[in-house]
KEKE-3310 file (N, C-alpha, C; in steps of 0.2 Angstrom, whole numbers, plus 5000, padded with zeros to 4 digits):
npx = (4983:5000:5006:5007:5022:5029:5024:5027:5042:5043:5040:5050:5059:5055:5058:5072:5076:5071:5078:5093:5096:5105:5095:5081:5068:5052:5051:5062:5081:5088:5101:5107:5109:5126:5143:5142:5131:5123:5118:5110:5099:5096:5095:5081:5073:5072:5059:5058:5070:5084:5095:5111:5126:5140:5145:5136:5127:5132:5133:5120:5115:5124:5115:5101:5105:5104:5092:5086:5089:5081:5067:5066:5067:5058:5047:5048:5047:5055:5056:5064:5078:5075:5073:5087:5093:5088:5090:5105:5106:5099:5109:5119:5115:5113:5100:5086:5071:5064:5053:5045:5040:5029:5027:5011:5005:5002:5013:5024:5033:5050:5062:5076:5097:5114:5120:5116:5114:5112:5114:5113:5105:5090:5095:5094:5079:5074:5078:5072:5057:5053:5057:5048:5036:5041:5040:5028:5010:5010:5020:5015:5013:5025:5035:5039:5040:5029:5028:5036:5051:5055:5061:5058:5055:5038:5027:5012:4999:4985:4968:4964:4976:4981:4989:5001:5011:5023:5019:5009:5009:5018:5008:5000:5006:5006:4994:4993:5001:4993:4983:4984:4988:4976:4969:4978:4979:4979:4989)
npy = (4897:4893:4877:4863:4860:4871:4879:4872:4874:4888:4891:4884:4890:4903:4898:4893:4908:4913:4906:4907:4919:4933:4946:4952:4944:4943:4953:4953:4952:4942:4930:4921:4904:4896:4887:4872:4872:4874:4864:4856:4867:4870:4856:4855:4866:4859:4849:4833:4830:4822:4826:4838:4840:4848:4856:4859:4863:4877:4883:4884:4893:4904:4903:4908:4921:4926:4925:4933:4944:4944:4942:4957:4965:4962:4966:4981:4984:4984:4974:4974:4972:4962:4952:4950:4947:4934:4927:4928:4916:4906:4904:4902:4890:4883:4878:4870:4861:4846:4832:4824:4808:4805:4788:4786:4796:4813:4817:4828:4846:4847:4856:4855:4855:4860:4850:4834:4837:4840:4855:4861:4856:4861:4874:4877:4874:4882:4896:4894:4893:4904:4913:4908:4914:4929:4933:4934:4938:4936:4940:4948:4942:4938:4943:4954:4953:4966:4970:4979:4978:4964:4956:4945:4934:4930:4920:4922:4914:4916:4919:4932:4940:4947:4947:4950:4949:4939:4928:4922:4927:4938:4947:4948:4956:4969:4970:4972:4983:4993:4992:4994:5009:5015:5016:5023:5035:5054:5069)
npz = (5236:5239:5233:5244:5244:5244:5252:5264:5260:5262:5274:5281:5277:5284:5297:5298:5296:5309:5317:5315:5313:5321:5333:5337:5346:5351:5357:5366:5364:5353:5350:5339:5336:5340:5335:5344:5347:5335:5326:5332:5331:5317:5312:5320:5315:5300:5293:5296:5296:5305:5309:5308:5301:5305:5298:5286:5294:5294:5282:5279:5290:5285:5272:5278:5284:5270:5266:5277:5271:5261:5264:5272:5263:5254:5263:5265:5252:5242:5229:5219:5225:5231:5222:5217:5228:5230:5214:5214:5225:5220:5206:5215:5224:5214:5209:5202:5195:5198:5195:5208:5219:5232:5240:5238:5237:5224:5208:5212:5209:5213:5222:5219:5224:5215:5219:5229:5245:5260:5265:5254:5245:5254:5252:5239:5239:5245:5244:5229:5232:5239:5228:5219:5226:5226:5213:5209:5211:5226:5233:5245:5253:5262:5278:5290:5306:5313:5327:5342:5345:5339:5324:5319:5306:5293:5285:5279:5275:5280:5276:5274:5273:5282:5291:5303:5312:5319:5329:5340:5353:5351:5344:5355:5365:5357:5357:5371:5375:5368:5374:5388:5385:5382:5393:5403:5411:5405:5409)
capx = (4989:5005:5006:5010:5029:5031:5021:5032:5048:5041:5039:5056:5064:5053:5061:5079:5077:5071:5080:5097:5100:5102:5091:5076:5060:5046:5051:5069:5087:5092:5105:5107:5115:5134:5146:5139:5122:5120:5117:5103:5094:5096:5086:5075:5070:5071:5055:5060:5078:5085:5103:5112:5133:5142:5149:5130:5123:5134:5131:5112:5115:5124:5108:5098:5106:5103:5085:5081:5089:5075:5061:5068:5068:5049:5045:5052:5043:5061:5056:5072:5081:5074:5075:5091:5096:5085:5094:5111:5104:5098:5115:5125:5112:5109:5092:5084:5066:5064:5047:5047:5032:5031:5021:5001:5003:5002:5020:5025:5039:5053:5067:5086:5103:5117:5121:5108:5116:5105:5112:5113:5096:5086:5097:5092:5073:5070:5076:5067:5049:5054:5057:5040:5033:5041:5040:5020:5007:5011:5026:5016:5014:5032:5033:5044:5035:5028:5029:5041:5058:5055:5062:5057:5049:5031:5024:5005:4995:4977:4962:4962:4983:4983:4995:5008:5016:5027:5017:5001:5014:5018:5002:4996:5010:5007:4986:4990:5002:4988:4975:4986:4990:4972:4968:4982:4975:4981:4988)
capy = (4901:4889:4872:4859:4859:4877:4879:4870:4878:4897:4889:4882:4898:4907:4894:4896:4913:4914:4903:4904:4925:4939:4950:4953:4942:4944:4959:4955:4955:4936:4924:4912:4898:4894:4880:4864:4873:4875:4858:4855:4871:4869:4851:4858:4870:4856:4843:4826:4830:4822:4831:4841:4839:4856:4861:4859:4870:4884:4883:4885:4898:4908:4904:4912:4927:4929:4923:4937:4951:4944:4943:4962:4967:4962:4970:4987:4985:4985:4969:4974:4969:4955:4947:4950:4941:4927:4927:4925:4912:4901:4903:4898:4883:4877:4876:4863:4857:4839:4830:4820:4808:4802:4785:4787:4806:4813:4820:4835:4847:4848:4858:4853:4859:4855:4842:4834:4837:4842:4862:4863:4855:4866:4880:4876:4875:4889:4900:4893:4893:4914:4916:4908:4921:4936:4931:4932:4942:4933:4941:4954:4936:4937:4946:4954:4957:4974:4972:4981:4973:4960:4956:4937:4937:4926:4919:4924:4909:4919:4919:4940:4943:4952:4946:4958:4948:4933:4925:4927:4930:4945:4951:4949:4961:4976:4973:4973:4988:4998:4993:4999:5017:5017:5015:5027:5044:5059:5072)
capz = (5237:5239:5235:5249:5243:5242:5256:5267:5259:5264:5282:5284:5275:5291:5303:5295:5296:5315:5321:5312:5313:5327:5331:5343:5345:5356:5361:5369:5361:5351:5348:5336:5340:5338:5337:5344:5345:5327:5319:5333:5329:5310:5314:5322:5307:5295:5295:5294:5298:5312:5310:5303:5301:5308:5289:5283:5297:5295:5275:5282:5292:5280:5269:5283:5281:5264:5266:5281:5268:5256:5268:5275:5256:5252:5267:5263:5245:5236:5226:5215:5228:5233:5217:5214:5230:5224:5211:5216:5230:5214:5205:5221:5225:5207:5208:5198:5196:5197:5198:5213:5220:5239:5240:5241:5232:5217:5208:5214:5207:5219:5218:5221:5224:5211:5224:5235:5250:5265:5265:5247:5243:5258:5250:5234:5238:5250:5236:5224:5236:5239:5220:5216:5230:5224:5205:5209:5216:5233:5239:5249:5259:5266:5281:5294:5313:5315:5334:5343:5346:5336:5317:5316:5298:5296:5277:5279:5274:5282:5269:5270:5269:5283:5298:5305:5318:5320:5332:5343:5357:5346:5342:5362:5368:5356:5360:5377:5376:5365:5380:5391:5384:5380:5398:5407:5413:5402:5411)
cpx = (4995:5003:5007:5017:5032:5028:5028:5040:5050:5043:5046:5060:5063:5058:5070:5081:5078:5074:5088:5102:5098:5097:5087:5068:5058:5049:5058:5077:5088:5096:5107:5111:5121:5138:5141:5132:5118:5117:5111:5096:5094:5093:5082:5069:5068:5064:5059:5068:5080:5093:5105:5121:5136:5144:5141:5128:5126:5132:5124:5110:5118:5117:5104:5099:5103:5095:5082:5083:5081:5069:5060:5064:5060:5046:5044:5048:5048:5061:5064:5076:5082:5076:5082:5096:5094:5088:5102:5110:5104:5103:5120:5122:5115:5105:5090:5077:5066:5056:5048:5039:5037:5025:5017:5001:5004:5009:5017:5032:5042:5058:5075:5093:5106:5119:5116:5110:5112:5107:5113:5105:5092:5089:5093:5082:5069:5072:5072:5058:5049:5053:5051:5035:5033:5038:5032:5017:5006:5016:5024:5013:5020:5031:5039:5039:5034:5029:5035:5046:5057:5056:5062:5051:5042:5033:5016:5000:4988:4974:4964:4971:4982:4985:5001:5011:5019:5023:5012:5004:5015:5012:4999:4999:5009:4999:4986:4993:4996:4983:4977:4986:4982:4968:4972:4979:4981:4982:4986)
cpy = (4897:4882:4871:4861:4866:4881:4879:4874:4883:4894:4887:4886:4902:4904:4896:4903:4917:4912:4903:4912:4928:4943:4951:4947:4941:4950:4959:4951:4946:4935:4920:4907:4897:4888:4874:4866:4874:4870:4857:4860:4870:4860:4852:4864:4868:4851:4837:4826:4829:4825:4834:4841:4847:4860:4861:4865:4874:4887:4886:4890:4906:4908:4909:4918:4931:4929:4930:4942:4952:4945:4953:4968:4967:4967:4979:4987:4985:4976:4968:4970:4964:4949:4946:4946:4936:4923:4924:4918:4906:4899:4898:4892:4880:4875:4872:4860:4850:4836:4824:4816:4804:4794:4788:4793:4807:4815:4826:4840:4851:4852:4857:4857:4854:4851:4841:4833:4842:4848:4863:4862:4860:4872:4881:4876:4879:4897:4899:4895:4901:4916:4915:4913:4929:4937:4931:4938:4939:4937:4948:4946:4936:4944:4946:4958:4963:4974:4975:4978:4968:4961:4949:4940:4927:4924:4919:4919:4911:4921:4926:4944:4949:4954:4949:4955:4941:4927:4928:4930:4938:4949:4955:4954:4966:4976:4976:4981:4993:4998:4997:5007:5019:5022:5020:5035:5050:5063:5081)
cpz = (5235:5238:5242:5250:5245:5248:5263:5265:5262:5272:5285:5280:5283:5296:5301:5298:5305:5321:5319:5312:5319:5326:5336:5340:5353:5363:5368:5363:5359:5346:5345:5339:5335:5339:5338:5346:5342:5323:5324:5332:5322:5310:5315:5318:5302:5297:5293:5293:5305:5315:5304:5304:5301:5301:5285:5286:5299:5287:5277:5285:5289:5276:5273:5283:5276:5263:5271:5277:5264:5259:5272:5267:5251:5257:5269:5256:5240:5232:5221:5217:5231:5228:5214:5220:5232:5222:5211:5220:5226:5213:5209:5224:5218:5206:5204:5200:5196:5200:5203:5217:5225:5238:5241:5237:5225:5215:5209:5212:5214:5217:5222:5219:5218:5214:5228:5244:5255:5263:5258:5244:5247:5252:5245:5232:5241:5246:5233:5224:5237:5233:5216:5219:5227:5219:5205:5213:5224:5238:5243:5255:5263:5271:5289:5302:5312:5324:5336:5345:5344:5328:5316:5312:5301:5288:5280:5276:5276:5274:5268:5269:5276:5292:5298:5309:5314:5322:5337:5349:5356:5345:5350:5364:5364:5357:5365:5379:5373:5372:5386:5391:5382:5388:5405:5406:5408:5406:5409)
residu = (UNK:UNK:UNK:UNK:UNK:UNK:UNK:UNK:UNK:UNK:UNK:UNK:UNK:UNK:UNK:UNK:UNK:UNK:UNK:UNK:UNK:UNK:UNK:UNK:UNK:UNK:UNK:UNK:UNK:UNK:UNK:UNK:UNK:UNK:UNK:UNK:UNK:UNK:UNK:UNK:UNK:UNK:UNK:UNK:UNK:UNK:UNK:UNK:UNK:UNK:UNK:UNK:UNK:UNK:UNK:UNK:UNK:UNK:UNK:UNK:UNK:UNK:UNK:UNK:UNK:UNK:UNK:UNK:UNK:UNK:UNK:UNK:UNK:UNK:UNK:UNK:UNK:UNK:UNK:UNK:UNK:UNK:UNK:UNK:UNK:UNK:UNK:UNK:UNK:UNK:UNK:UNK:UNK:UNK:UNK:UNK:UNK:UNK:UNK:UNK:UNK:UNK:UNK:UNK:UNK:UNK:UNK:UNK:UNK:UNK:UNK:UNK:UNK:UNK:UNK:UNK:UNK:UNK:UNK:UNK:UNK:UNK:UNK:UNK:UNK:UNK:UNK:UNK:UNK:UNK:UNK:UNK:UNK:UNK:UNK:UNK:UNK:UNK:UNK:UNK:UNK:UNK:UNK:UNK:UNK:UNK:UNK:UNK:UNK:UNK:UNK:UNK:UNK:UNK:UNK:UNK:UNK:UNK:UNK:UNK:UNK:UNK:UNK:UNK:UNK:UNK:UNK:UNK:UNK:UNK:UNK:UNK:UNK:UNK:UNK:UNK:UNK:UNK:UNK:UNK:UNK:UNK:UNK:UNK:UNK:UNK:UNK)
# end
């Protein structure tokens, strides 16, 4: 399916996304975080990021926006869409491949903002990791919960493509309500 690199990207687009906009997950009503609660949850989205400066994680959070349109937009099946705010995402990064090797591995193509600043660079390759998605027979991988009250999106990594929740949390709560409604006496 994905590289490692793109792999990772898809994974911290989801995290960006779930952790960065409003909305509902697991089934009650949330809040991104604001002000001086922003730079630690935009950390905590990032791998191997131990901070995040308050002008970077709000750049990031606007990305997040733009990223749960495209995730909302594969979802829906209007790939038009998505690609066009792809697109613009690219532009407004600067996207840029660059081969990049970590000791002990092999090269790997990475992608970079026109500057390599932490929210420009993420910006920069979380588009680029979505546009490899769309831009392929992958993008029915992107994915926004079907549970009820819940819009946290997923990337579908399962051998058969065919995960519907966010999380197992997510999945548990509409088995249990099915077992329930299965289980209540009809009048």
């Amino acid at each position: 399916m994905f590289d490692s690199h793109v792999a990772t990207l898809l994974d911290v687009s989801a995290a960006l996304v779930n952790s960065l906009t409003d909305g509902s997950a697991r089934g009650r009503p949330y809040t991104a975080p604001q002000g001086g609660d922003l730079p630690p949850a935009v950390a905590a989205a990032l791998p191997g990021e131990a901070g995040a400066e308050p002008a970077a994680a709000a750049h990031l959070a606007r990305t997040a926006q733009q990223l749960r349109a495209v995730f909302e937009a594969v979802e829906e099946q209007h790939l038009d869409t998505a690609a066009g705010l792809l697109n613009s995402l690219l532009r407004a990064s600067g996207a840029r491949p660059q081969l990049d090797r970590v000791p002990g591995e092999p090269w790997q193509v990475h992608f970079h903002g026109s500057d390599d600043t932490l929210a420009v660079g993420w910006s920069a390759g979380c588009a680029t990791a979505l546009a490899l998605a769309v831009g392929s027979d992958l993008a029915g991988r992107l994915g926004v919960c079907r549970a009820p009250r819940c819009d946290r999106v997923y990337v579908d990594n399962s051998r058969n493509a065919a995960r519907q929740f966010c999380s197992t949390a997510c999945q548990s709560r509409v088995k249990a309500a099915a077992f329930r409604a299965r289980r209540t006496p009809t009048r």
